[in-house]
Structure formats: structure tokens, C-alpha cells
PLY file of the C-alpha trace (Angstrom):
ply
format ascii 1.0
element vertex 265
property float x
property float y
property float z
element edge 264
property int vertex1
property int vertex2
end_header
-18.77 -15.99 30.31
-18.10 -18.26 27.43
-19.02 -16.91 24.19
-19.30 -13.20 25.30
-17.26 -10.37 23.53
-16.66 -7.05 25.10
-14.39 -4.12 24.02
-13.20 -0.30 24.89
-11.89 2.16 22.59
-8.82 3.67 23.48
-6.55 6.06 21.64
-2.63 6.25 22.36
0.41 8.35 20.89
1.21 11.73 21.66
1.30 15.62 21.84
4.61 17.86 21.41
4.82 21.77 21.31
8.30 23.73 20.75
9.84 24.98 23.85
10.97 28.88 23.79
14.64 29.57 25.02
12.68 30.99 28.28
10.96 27.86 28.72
14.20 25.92 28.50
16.14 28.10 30.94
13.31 28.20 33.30
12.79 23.65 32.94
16.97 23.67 32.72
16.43 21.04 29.96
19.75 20.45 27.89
20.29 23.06 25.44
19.79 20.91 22.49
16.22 19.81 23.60
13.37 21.20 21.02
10.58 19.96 22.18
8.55 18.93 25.34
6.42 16.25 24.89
3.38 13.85 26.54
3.20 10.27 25.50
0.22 8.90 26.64
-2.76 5.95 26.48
-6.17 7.44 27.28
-10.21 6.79 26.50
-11.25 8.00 23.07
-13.70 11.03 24.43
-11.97 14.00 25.05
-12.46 16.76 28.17
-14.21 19.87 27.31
-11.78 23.09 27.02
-11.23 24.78 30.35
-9.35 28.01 28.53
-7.23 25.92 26.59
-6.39 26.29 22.71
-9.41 23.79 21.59
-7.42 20.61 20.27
-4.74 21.00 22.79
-6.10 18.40 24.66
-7.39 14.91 22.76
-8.81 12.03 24.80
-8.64 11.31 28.14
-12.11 11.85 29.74
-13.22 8.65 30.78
-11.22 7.16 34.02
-9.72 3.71 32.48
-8.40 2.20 36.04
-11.37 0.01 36.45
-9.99 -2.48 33.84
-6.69 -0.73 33.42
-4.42 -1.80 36.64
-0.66 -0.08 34.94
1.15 0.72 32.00
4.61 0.84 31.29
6.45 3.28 28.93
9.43 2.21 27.20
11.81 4.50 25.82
14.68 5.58 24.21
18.01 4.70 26.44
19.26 8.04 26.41
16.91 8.87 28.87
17.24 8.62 32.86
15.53 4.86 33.71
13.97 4.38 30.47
11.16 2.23 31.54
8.65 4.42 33.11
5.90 2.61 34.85
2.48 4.22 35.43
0.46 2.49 37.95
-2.79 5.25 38.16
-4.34 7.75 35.75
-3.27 9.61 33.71
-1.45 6.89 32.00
0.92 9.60 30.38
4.85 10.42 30.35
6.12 13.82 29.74
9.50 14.55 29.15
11.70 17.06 26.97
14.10 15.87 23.79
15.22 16.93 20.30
14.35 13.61 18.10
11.73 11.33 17.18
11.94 7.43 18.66
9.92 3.95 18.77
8.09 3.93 22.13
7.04 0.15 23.51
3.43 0.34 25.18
2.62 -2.53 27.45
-1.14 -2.44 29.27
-1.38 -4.85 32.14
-5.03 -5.53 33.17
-6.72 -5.69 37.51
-6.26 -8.88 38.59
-10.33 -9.35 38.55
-10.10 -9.63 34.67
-7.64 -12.78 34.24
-6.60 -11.15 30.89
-2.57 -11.13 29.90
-0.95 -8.19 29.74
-0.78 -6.65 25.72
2.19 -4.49 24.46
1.76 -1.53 21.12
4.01 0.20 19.83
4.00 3.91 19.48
6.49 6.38 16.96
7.30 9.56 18.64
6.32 12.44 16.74
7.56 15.89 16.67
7.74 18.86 14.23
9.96 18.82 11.48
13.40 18.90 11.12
13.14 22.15 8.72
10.39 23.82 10.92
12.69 23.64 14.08
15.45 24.59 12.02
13.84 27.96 10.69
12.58 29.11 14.38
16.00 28.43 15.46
17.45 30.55 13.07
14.60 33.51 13.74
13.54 34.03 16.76
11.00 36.40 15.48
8.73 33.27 13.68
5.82 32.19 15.60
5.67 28.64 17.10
3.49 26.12 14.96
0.51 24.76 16.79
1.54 21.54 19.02
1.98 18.30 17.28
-1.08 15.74 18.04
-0.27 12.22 16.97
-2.77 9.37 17.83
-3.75 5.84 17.14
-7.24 4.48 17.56
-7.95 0.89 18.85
-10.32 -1.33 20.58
-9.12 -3.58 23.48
-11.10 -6.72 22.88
-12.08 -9.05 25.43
-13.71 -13.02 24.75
-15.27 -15.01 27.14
-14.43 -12.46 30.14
-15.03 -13.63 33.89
-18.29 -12.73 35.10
-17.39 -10.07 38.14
-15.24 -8.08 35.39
-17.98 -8.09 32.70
-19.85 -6.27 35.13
-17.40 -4.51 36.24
-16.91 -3.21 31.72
-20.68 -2.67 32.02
-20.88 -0.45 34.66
-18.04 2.14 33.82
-19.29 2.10 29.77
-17.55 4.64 27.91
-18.56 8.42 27.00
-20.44 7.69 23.65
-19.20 9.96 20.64
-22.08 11.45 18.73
-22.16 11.73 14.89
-20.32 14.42 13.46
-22.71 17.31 12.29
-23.41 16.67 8.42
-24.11 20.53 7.57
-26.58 21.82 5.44
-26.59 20.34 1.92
-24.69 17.33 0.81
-21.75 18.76 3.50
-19.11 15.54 3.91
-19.62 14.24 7.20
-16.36 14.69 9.30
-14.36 11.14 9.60
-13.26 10.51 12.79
-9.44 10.56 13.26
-7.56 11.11 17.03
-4.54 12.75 15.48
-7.41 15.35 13.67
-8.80 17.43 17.46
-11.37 19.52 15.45
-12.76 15.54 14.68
-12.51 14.98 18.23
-13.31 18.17 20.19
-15.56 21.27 18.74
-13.47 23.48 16.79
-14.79 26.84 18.99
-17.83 27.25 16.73
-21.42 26.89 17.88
-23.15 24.18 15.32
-26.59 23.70 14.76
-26.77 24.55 18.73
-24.06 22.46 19.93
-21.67 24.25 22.62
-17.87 25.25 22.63
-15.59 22.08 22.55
-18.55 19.52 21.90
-17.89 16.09 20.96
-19.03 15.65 17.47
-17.36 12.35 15.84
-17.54 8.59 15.98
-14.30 6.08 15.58
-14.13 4.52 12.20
-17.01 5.00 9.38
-20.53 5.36 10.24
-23.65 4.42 7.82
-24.12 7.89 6.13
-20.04 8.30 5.48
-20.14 4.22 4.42
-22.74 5.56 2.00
-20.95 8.63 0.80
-17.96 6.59 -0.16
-19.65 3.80 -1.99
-21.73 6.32 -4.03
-18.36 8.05 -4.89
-16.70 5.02 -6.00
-19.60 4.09 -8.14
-20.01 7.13 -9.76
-16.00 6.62 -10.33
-17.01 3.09 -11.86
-19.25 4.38 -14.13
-17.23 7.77 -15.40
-14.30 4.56 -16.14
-16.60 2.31 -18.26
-17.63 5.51 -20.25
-14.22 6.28 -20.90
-12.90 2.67 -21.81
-16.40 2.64 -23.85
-15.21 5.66 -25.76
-11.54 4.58 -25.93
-12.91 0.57 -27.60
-14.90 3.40 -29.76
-11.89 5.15 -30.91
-10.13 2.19 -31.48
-12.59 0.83 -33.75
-12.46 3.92 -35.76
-9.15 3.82 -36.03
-8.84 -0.13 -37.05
-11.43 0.60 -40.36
-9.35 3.39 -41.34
-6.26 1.40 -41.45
-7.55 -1.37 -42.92
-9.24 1.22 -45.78
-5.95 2.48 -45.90
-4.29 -0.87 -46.35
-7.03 -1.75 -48.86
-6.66 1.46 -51.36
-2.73 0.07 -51.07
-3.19 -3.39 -52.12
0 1
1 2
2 3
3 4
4 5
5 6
6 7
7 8
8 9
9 10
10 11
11 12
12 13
13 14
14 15
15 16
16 17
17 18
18 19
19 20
20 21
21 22
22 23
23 24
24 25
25 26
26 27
27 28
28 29
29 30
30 31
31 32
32 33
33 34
34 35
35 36
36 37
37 38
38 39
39 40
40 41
41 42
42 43
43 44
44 45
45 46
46 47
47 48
48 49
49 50
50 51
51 52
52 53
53 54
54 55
55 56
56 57
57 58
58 59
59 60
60 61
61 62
62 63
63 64
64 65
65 66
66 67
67 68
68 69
69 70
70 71
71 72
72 73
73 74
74 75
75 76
76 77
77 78
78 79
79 80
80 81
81 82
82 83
83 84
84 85
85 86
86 87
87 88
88 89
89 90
90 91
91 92
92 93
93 94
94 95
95 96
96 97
97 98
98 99
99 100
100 101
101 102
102 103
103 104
104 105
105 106
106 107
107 108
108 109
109 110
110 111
111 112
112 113
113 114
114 115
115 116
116 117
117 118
118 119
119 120
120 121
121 122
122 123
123 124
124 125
125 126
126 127
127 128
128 129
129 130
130 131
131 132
132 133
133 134
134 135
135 136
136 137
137 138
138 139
139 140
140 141
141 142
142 143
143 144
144 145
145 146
146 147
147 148
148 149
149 150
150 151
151 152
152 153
153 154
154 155
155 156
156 157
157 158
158 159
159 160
160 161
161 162
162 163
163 164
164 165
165 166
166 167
167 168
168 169
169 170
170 171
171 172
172 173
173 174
174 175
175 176
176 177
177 178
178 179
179 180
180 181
181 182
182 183
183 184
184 185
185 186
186 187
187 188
188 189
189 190
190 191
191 192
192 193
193 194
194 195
195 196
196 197
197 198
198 199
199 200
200 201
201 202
202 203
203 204
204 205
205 206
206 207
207 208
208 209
209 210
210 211
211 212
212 213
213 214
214 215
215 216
216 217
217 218
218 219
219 220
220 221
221 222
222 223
223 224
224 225
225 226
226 227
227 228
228 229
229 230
230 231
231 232
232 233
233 234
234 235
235 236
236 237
237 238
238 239
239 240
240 241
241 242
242 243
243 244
244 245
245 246
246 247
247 248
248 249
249 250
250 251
251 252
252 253
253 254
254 255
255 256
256 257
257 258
258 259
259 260
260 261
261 262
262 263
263 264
């Protein structure tokens, strides 16, 4: 369809939480291993909570196999066959380890859409260094809340064949409605993945929304587009005050030197 454009949001990255020494005995992971860990590419909208911690899970509610056919998982060579190929939803790897790596991401398309496959690329993030250290060292400090570390982007597709532009059209993905705005001049809440409460409902019932509610759009909408360019005009004009009072200062200052230098002469 020549001069058509289509896209879907995705989000990909990754969750860790700290494994207790009963977890670790109980998985038989090595004994060095911190952390177990999900690396994963999902659709932007996120399940609502069944029970869990709200923000535990981010993404993943839309089924992305229509235009999604596999996706392969590259990492580090430490571990047991490295490249981990994922052929139907979830398009996720979990796995257990101690330090952070570079993850390769490559999305291959169904055959229907003609497209080439497309490779990201994906840090692995876990909690830090000192944190892991200190809960190491006492046993009797809480574990932090799990690590949630995402990346937002749009698969773009030009001048797509005609049976998969209908296929796109008739799986469209969950729609994210604006974040609530609050009584007031409340900030609107950006829209980040690695942020859940942005994402998910943080537990609260909001101007009649429900538990775990999606409540943000990707990227800026027209009230928070607004919000910022008011701010940075009002920063504009609080600068040319203060240059107008420095040049004012200045001035002063010039006459009385050349008084000064007059009286002198």
C-alpha cells in the first residue's frame, strides 16, 4: 500500500528483584547469583493486578504474535546457549545472575508482512552494587522493591502489503488514556515504562477510576506540551529581567568610574 504508514508501540528492557538465600537454595542457582531477572519485549498497556504488588508487572497486555512471528535474546556468554530464541508470547527470558550486561534484541516479523527482521539493544539492569552489598552483610534489611527498567518505541511500518495492514488494523492496540491532571494546576503525570505508577494505577481510586487503571500516554500530550512551554517562557522572561537589571547595574557602575576618573584628572 504505497504511501501508507502504520506503527505499534512496544516497550522492552527488564524487571529484577533480589533473591533470598531460601530462594537460592530452593532454584539451586550458583551461590554468587543476586538477582533473578525477566528480560522481555511486550505491548505498551499493562495487565491489571491480580494480587500482585501494583508495578510489579509493566506491559504486556496486548498479544503481539499477529505481526510478531519470534524474537531472539542474546546474551552474555557465560550463560548456557546464550542465544535464546522465543518463537510465541510472552516474548520474555528469565534467568538468575550477579551483574549487569548488553543484551542484543532482534524482532523477526510473519511472513504475511514482507518486513526485515530489526535488532535493539537492551542494558541489563539490576540493583546496585552497594545495595546488594549491605543486604548481604545484614540479613535483617528488607529487600528494595524490584528493579523495572524499560524503553519505549514505535515499530514503524511504510508502504505495508495490503493482507498485513489489515491484519495491524484489526488487532489495534489497548489505547492509554490521559493521565489524571488532579485538582488545581496538578502536573500531569509523563508517561515513562521504567516509572509503573505512570503505567499502572498506583492502588488509589482517582476521580473514580479503579485499582491498577491505566492512566498515561507514551511521550507528551497537548496539556503537558503546554505546561512545559509556559514554564520555559516564564524562565525566558525571569532571564531578560535579570540581564535587564545586570546591563542596569553595569551602567551604574560605568558613570561612577568615569566620575571617579574625572574628580582624578
Amino acid at each position: 500500500m504505497q504511501g501508507v504508514q502504520i506503527y505499534r508501540p512496544i516497550i522492552y528492557g527488564n524487571s529484577a528483584r533480589m533473591l533470598t538465600q531460601e530462594e537460592k537454595a530452593t532454584m539451586r542457582c550458583p551461590a554468587d547469583h543476586t538477582h533473578q531477572w525477566t528480560v522481555a519485549l511486550r505491548s505498551v498497556a499493562s495487565q491489571p493486578t491480580n494480587g500482585e504488588e501494583p508495578g510489579a508487572i509493566v506491559g504486556g497486555k496486548d498479544d503481539l504474535s499477529h505481526f510478531i512471528r519470534r524474537v531472539t535474546f542474546k546474551l552474555h556468554e557465560s550463560f548456557a546457549s546464550p542465544n535464546r530464541v522465543i518463537d510465541r508470547p510472552p516474548f520474555e527470558v528469565t534467568e538468575t545472575g550477579w551483574g549487569e550486561f548488553e543484551i542484543q534484541i532482534r524482532v523477526a516479523f510473519v511472513t504475511e508482512s514482507g518486513e526485515k527482521p530489526i535488532s535493539m539493544t537492551h542494558m541489563l539492569k539490576l540493583h546496585a552494587w552497594p545495595i546488594v552489598k549491605a543486604i548481604q552483610d545484614d540479613s535483617r534489611l528488607p529487600l528494595p522493591p524490584p528493579v523495572q527498567f524499560w524503553q519505549y518505541d514505535e515499530i514503524v511500518f511504510n508502504d505495508p502489503h495490503e493482507n498485513f495492514f489489515n491484519t495491524l488494523t484489526n488487532h489495534p492496540p489497548t489505547p492509554l488514556p490521559p493521565p489524571h491532571l488532579g485538582a488545581g494546576n496538578a502536573r500531569p503525570i509523563p508517561w515513562h515504562p521504567s516509572w509503573p505508577k505512570s503505567v499502572i494505577g498506583d492502588g488509589s481510586n482517582v476521580a473514580g477510576e479503579g485499582v491498577g487503571t491505566l492512566r498515561a500516554v507514551p511521550g507528551f500530550h497537548s496539556q503537558l506540551s503546554k505546561m512545559e512551554g509556559d514554564t520555559l517562557k516564564a524562565a525566558v522572561t525571569e532571564l531578560k529581567a535579570m540581564l535587564d537589571e545586570a546591563r542596569g547595574t553595569m551602567d551604574e557602575k560605568e558613570k561612577e568610574l568615569a566620575a571617579l576618573k574625572a574628580r582624578q584628572a
